[in-house]
Backbone as CSV, one residue per row, in Angstrom:
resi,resn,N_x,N_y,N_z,CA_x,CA_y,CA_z,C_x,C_y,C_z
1,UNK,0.812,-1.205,0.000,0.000,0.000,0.000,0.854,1.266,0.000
2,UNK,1.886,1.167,0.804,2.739,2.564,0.605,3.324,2.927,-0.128
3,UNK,3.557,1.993,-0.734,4.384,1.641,-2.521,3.650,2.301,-3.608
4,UNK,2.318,1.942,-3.335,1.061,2.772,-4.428,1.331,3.996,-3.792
5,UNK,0.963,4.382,-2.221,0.994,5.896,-2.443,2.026,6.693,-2.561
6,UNK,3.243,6.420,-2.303,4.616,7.067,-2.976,4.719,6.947,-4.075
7,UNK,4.588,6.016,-4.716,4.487,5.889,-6.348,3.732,6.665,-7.231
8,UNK,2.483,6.720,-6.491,1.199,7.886,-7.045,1.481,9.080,-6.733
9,UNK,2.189,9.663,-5.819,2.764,10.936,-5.786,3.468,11.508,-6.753
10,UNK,4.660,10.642,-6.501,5.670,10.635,-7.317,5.279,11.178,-8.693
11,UNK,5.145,10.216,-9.231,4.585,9.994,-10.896,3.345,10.698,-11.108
12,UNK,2.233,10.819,-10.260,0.869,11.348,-10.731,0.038,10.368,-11.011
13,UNK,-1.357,11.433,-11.561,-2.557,9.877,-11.808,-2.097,9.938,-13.204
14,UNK,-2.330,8.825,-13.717,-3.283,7.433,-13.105,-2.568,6.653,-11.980
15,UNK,-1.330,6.672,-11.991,-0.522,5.795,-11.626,-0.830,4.888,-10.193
16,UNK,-1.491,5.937,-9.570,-2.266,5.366,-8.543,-3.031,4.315,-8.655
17,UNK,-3.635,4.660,-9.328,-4.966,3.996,-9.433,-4.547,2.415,-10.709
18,UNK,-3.677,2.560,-11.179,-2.987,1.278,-11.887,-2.457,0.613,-11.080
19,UNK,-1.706,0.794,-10.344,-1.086,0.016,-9.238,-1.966,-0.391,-8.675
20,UNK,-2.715,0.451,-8.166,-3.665,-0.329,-7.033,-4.536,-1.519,-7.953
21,UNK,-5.064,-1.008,-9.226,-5.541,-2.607,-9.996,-4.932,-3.458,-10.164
22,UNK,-3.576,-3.162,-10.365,-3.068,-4.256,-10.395,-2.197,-5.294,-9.269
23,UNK,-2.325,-4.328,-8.409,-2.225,-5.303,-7.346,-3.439,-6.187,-6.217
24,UNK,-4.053,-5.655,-6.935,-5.661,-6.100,-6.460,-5.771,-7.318,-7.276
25,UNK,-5.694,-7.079,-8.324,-5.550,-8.465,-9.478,-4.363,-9.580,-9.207
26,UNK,-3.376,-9.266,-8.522,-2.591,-10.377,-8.264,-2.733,-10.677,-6.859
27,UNK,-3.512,-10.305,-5.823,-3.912,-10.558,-4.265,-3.243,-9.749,-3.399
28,UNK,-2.524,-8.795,-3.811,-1.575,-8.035,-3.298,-2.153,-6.965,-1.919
29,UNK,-2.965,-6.560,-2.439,-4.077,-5.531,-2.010,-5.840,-6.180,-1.988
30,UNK,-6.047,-6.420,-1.046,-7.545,-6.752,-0.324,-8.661,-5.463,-1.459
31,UNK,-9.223,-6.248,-2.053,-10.166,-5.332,-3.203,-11.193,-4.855,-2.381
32,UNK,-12.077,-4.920,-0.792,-12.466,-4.156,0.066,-11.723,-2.718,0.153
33,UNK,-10.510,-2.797,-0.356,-9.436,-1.409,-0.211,-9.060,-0.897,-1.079
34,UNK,-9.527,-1.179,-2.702,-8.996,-0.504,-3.474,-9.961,1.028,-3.905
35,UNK,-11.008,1.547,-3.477,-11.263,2.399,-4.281,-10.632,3.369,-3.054
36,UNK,-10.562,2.769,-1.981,-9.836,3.631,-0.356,-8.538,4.659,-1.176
37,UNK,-7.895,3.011,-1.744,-6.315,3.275,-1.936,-6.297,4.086,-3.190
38,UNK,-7.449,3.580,-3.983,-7.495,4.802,-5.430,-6.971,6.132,-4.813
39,UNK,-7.901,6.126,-4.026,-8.607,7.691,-4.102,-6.833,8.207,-3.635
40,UNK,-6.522,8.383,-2.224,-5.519,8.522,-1.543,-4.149,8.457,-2.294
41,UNK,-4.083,7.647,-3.138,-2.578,7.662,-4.212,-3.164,8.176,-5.508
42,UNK,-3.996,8.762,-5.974,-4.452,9.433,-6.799,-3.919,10.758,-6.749
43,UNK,-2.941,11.239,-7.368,-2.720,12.729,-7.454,-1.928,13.245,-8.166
44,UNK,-2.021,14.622,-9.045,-1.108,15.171,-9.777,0.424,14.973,-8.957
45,UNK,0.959,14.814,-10.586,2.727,14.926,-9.936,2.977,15.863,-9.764
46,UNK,4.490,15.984,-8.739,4.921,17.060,-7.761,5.572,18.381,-8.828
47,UNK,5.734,17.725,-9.844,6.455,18.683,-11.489,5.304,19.930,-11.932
48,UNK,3.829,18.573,-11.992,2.743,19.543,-12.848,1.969,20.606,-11.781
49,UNK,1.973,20.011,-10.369,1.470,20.975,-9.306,2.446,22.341,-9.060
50,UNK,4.012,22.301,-8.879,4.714,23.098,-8.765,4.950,23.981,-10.471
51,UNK,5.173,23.364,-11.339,5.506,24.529,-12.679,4.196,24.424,-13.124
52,UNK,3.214,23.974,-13.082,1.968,24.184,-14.222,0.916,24.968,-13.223
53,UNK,0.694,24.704,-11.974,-0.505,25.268,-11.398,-0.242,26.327,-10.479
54,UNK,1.295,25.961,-9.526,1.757,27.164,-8.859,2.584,28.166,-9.493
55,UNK,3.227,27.954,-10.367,4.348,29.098,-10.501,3.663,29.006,-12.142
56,UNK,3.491,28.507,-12.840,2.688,29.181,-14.595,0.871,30.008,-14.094
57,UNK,0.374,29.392,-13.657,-0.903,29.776,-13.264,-1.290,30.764,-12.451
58,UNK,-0.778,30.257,-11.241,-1.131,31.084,-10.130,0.035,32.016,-9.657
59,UNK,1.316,32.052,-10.531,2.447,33.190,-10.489,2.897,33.174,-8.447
60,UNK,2.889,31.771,-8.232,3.521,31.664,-6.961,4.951,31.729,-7.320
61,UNK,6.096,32.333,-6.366,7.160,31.908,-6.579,7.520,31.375,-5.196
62,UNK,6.962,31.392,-4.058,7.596,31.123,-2.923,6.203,29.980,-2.018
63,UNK,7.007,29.662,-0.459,5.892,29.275,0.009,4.893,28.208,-0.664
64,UNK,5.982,27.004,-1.302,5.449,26.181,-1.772,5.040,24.931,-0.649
65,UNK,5.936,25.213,0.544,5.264,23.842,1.365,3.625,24.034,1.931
66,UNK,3.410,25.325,1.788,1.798,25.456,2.146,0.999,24.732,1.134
67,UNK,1.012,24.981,0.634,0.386,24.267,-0.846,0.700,22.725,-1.010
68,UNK,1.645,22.462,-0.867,1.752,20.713,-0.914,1.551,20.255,0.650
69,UNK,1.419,20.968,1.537,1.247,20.409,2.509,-0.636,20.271,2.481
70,UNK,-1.210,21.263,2.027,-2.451,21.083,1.951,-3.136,19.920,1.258
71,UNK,-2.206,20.113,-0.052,-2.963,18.718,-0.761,-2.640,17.142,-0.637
72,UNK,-1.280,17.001,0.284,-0.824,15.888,0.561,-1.076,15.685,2.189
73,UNK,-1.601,16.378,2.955,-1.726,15.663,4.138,-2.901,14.929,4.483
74,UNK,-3.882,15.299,4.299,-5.397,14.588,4.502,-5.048,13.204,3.718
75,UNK,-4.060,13.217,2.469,-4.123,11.500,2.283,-3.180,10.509,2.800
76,UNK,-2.062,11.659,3.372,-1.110,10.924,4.218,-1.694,10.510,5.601
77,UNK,-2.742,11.066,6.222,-2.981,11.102,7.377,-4.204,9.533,7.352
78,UNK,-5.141,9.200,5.686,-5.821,8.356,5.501,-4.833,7.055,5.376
79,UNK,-3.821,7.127,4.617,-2.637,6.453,4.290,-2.245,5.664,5.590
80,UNK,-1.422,7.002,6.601,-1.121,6.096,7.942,-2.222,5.172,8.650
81,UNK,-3.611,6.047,8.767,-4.661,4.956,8.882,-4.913,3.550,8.426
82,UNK,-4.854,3.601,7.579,-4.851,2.371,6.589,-3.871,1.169,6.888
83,UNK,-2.650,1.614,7.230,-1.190,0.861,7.549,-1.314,0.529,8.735
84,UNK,-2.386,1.337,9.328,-2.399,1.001,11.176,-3.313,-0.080,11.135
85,UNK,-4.356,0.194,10.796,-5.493,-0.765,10.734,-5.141,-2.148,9.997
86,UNK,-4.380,-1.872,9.236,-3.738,-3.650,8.027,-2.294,-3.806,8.443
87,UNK,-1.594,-3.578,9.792,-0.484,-3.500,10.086,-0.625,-5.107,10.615
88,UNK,-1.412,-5.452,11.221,-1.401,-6.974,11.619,-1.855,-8.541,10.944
89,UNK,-2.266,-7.600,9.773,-3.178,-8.743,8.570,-2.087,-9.226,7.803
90,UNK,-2.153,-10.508,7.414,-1.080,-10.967,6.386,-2.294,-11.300,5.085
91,UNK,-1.300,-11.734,3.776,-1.806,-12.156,2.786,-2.565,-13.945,3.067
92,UNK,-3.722,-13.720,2.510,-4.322,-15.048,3.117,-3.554,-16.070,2.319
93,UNK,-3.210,-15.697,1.111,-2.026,-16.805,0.300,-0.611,-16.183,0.021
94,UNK,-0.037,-16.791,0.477,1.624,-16.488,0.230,2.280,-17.504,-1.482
95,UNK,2.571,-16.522,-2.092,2.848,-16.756,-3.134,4.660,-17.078,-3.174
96,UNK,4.902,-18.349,-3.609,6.430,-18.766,-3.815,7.032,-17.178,-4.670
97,UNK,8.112,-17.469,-4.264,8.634,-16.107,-5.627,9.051,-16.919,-6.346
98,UNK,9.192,-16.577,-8.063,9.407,-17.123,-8.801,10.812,-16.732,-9.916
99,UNK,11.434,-17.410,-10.436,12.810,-16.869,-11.369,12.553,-15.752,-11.879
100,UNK,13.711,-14.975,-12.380,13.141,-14.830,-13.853,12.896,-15.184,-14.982
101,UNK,12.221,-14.946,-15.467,11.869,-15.593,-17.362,11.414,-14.506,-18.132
102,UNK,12.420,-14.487,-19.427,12.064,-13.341,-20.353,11.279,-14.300,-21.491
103,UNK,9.896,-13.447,-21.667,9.295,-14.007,-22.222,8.593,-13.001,-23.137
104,UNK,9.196,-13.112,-24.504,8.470,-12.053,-25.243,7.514,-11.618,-25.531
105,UNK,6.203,-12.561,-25.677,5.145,-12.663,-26.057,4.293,-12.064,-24.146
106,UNK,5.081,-12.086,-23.109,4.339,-11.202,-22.557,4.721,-9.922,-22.337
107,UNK,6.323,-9.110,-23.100,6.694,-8.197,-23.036,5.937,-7.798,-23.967
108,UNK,5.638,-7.864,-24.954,4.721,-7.382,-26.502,3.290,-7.612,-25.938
109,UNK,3.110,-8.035,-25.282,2.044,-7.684,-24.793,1.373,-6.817,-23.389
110,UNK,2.478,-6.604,-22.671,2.778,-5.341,-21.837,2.732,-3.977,-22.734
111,UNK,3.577,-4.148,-23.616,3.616,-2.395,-24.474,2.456,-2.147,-25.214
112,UNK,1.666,-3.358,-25.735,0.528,-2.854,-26.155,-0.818,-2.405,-25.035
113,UNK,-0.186,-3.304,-24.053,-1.309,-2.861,-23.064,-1.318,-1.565,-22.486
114,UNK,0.321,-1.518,-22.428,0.107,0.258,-22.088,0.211,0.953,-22.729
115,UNK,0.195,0.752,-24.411,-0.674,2.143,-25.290,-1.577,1.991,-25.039
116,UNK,-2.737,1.062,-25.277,-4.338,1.225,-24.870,-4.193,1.860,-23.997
117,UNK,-3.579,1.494,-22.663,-4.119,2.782,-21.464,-3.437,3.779,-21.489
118,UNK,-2.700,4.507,-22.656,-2.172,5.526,-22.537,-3.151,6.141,-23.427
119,UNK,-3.371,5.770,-24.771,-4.129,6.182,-25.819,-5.857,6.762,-25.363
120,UNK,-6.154,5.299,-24.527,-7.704,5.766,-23.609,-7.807,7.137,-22.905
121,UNK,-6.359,7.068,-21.897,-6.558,8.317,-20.860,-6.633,9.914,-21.963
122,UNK,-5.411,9.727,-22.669,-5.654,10.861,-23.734,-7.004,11.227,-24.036
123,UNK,-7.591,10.262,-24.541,-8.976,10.623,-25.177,-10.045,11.337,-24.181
124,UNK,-9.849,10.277,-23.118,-10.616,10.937,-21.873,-10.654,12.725,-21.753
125,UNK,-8.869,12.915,-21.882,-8.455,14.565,-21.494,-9.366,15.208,-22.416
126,UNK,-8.881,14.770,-23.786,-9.421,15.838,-25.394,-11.156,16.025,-24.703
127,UNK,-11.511,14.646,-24.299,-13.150,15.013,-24.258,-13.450,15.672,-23.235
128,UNK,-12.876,15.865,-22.450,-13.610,16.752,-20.519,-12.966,17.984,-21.216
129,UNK,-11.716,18.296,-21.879,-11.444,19.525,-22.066,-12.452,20.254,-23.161
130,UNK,-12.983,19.569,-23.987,-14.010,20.374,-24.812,-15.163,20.268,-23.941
131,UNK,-15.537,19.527,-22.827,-16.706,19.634,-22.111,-16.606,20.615,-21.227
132,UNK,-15.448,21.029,-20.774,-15.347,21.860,-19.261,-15.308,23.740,-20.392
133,UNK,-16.020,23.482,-21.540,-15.667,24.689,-21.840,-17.142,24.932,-22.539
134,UNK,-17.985,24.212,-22.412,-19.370,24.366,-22.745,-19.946,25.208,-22.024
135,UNK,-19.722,25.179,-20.931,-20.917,26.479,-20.085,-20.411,27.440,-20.663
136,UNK,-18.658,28.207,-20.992,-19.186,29.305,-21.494,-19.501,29.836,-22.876
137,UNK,-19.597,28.465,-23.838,-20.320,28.850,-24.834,-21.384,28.850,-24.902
138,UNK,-22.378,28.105,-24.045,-23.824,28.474,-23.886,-23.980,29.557,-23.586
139,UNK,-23.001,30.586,-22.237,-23.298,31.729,-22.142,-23.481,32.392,-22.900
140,UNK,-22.167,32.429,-24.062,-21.882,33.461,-25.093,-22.721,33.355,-25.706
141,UNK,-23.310,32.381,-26.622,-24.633,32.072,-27.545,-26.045,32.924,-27.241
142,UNK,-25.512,33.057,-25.427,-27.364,33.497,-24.737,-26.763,35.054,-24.949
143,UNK,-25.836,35.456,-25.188,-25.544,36.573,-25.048,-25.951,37.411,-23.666
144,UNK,-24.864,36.587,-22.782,-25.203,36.884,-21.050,-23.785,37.127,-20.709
145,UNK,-24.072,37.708,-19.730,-22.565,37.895,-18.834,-22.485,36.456,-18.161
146,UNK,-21.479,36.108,-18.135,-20.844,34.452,-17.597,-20.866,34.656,-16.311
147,UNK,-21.794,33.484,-15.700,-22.156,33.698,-14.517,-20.728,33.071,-13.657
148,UNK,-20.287,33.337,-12.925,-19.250,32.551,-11.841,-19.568,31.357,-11.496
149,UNK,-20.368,31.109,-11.157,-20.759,29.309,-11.459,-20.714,28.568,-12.178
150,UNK,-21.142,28.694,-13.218,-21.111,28.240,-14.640,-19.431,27.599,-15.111
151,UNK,-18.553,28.777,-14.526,-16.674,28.872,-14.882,-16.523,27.445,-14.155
152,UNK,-17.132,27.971,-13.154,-16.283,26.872,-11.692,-17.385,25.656,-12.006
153,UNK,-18.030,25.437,-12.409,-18.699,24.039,-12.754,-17.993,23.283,-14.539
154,UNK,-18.010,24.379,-15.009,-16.822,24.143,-16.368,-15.365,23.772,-16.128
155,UNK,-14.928,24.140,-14.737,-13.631,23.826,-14.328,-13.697,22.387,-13.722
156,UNK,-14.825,22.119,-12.988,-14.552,20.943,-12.053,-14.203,19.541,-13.269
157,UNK,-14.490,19.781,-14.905,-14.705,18.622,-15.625,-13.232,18.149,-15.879
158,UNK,-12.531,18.554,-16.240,-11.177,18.534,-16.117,-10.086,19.427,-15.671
159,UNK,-8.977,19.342,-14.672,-8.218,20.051,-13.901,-7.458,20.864,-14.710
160,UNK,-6.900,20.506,-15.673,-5.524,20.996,-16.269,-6.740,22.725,-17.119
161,UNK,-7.154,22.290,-17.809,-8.143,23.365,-18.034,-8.526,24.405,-16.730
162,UNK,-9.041,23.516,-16.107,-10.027,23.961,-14.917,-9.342,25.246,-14.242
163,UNK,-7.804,24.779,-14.183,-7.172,25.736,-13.453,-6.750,27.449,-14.404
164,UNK,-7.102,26.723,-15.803,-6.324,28.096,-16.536,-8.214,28.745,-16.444
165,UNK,-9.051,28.165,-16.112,-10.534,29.055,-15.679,-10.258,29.537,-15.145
166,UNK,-10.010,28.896,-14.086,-10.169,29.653,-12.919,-9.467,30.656,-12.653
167,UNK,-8.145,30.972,-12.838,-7.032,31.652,-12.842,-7.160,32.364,-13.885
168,UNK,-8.237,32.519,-14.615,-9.145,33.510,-15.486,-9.990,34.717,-14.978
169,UNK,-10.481,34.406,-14.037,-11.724,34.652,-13.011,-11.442,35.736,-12.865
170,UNK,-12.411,37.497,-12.982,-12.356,38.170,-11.997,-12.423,38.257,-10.625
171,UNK,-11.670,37.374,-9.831,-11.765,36.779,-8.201,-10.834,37.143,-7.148
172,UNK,-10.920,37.382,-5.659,-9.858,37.240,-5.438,-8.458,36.615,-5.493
173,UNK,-7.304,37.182,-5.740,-6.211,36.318,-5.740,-6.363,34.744,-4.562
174,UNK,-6.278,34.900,-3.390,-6.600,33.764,-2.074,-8.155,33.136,-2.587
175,UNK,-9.060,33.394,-3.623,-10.282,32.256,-3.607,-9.704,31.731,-4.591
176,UNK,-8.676,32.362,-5.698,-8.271,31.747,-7.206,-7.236,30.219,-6.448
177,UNK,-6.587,30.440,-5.407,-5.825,29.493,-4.653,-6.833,28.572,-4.323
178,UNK,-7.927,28.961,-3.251,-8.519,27.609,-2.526,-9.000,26.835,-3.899
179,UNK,-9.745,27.433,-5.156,-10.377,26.634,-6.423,-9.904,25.985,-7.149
180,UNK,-8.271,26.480,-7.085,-7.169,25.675,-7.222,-6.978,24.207,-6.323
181,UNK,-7.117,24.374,-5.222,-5.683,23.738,-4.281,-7.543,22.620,-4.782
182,UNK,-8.915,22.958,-4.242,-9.433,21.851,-4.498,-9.935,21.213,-5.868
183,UNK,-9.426,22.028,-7.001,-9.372,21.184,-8.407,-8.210,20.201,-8.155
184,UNK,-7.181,20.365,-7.640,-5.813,19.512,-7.572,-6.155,18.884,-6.356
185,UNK,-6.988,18.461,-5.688,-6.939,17.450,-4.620,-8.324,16.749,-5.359
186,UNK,-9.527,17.075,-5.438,-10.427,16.543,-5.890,-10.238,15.700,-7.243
187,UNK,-9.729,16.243,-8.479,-9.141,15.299,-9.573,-9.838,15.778,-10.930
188,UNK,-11.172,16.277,-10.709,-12.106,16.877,-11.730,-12.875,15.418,-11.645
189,UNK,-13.765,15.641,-13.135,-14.519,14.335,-13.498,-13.912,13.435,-14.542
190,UNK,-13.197,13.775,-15.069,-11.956,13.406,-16.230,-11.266,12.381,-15.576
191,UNK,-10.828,12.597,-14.188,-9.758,11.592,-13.542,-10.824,10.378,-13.134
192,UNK,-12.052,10.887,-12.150,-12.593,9.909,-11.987,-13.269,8.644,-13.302
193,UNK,-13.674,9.443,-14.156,-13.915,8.606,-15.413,-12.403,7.675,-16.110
194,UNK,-11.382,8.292,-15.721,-10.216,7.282,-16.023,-10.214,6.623,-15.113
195,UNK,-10.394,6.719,-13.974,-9.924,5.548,-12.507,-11.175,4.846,-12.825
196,UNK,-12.492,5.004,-13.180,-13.246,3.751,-13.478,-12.760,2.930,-14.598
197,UNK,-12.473,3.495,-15.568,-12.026,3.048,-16.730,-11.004,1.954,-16.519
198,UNK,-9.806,1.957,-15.694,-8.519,1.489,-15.558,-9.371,-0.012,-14.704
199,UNK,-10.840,0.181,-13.831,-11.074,-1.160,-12.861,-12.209,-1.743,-13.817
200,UNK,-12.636,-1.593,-14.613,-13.372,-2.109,-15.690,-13.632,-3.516,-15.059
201,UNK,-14.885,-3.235,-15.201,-15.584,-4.959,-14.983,-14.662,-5.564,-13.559
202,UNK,-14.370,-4.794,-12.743,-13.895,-5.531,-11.297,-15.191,-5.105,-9.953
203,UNK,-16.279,-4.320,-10.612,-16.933,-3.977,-9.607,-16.575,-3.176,-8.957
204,UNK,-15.572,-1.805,-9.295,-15.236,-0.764,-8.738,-16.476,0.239,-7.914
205,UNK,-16.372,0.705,-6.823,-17.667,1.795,-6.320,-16.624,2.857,-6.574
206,UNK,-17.784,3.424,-7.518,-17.225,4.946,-7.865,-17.795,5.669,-6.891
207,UNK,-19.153,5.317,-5.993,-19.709,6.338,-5.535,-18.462,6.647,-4.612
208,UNK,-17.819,5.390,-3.372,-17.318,5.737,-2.731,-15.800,6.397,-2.495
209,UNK,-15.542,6.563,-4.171,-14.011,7.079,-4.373,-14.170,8.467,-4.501
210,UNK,-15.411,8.840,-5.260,-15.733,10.242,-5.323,-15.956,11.118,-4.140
211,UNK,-16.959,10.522,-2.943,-17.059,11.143,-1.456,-15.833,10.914,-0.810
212,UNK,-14.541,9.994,-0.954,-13.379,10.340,-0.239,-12.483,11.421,-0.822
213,UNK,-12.883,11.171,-2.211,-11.869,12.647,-3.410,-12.470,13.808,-2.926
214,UNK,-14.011,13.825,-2.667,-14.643,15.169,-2.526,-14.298,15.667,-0.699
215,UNK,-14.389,14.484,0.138,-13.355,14.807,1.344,-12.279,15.116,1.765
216,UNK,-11.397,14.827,0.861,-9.946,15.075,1.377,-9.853,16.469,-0.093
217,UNK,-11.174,17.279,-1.187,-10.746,18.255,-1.203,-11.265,19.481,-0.219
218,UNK,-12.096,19.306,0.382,-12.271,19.808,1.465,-11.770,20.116,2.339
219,UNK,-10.984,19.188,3.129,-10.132,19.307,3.812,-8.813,19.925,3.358
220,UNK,-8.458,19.956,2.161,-7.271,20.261,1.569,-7.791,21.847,1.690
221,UNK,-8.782,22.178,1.395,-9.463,23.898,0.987,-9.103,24.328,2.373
222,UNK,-9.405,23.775,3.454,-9.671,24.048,5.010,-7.853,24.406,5.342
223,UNK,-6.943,23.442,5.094,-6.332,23.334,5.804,-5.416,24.591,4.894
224,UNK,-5.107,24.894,3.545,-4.873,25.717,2.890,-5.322,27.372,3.148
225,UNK,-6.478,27.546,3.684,-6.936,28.377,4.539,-6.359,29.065,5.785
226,UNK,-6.029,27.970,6.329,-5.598,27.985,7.873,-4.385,28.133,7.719
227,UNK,-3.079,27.682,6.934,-2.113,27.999,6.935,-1.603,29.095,6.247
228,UNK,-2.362,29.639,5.352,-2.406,30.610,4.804,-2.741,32.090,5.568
229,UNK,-3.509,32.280,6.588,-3.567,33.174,7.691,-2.831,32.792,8.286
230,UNK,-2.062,31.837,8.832,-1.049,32.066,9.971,0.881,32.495,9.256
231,UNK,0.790,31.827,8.211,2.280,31.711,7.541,2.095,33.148,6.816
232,UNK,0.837,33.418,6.317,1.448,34.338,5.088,0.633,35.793,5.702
């Protein structure tokens, strides 16, 4: 489990959420725990949060541990939970380890498997990014002033967009941050439609990956708040 969530840091989504299928698929990980472990190792990498959302977007140059501390502690804090609670459980089957064997026909079939899931997630992006930009062409069409809701409901569909909305916004500088910090903890609807995508036919609950994504961005908004009046 800690392997997925350092790994999912690290690297970003999906990566989370692959690991965790696939270690669910080899017994590795108790499938009672995978949409837990989705959610929690689910997160932009530490590259695209620091140059794409803090310092291109939101023109931060300093005072970056507020910001990663916001969006990484509520899952570190679910994380240690998790390790406490499965700290005494073993695997109900212990698997021999086995040699190695190079075997081509499952390396050629590894690289094709991960274009499909590279090629899928792409498609996913192209489509939430022309979706997260519909409200304000309905506006424009009605020939209305763009309501502020409308932006921030066009943002929640995909992040990478979401954030150049938002950071559009006639808003305060500190609300353009919290809409931020919870597009980058929450995931948009783009991520969640790839993390179903990746558990296909395993009986994934989306409901319950979405109310822990939509909890820990909450908490991420809260705690971003709070350190933000005391540090800055």
């Amino acid at each position: 489990m800690l392997f997925t969530y350092i790994i999912g840091i690290i690297f970003g989504f999906p990566i989370g959420a692959k690991l965790t299928a696939d270690f669910c698929s080899k017994g590795y990980i108790d499938k009672n725990h995978r949409e837990i472990l989705s959610a929690l190792a689910n997160h932009f990498s530490l590259p695209f949060i620091i140059t794409y959302a803090l310092s291109e977007q939101l023109n931060i140059c300093s005072h970056y541990s507020i910001y990663l501390v916001s969006l990484y502690l509520p899952s570190a804090i679910g994380m240690i939970a998790m390790l406490s609670i499965n700290k005494n459980r073993s695997l109900k089957q212990k698997i021999p380890a086995q040699g190695f064997k190079l075997n081509m026909q499952i390396v050629d079939a590894g690289i094709m498997k991960g274009f499909e899931t590279l090629i899928k997630l792409c498609g996913y992006i192209v489509l939430f990014s022309i979706v997260s930009r519909i409200p304000q062409t309905i506006a424009q069409k009605a020939d209305c002033i763009m309501p502020l809701s409308a932006d921030i409901i066009g943002a929640f569909f995909e992040t990478t967009n979401g954030i150049g909305i938002v950071c559009g916004l006639c808003i305060p500088r500190t609300l353009s941050i919290v809409l931020c910090i919870a597009l980058l903890s929450f995931g948009g609807v783009s991520c969640m439609v790839q993390t179903k995508s990746i558990f296909r036919d395993t009986g994934f609950r989306l409901y319950r990956y979405i109310l822990l994504k939509a909890a820990m961005s909450i908490l991420s908004c809260l705690l971003c708040i709070i350190l933000f009046c005391i540090l800055i």
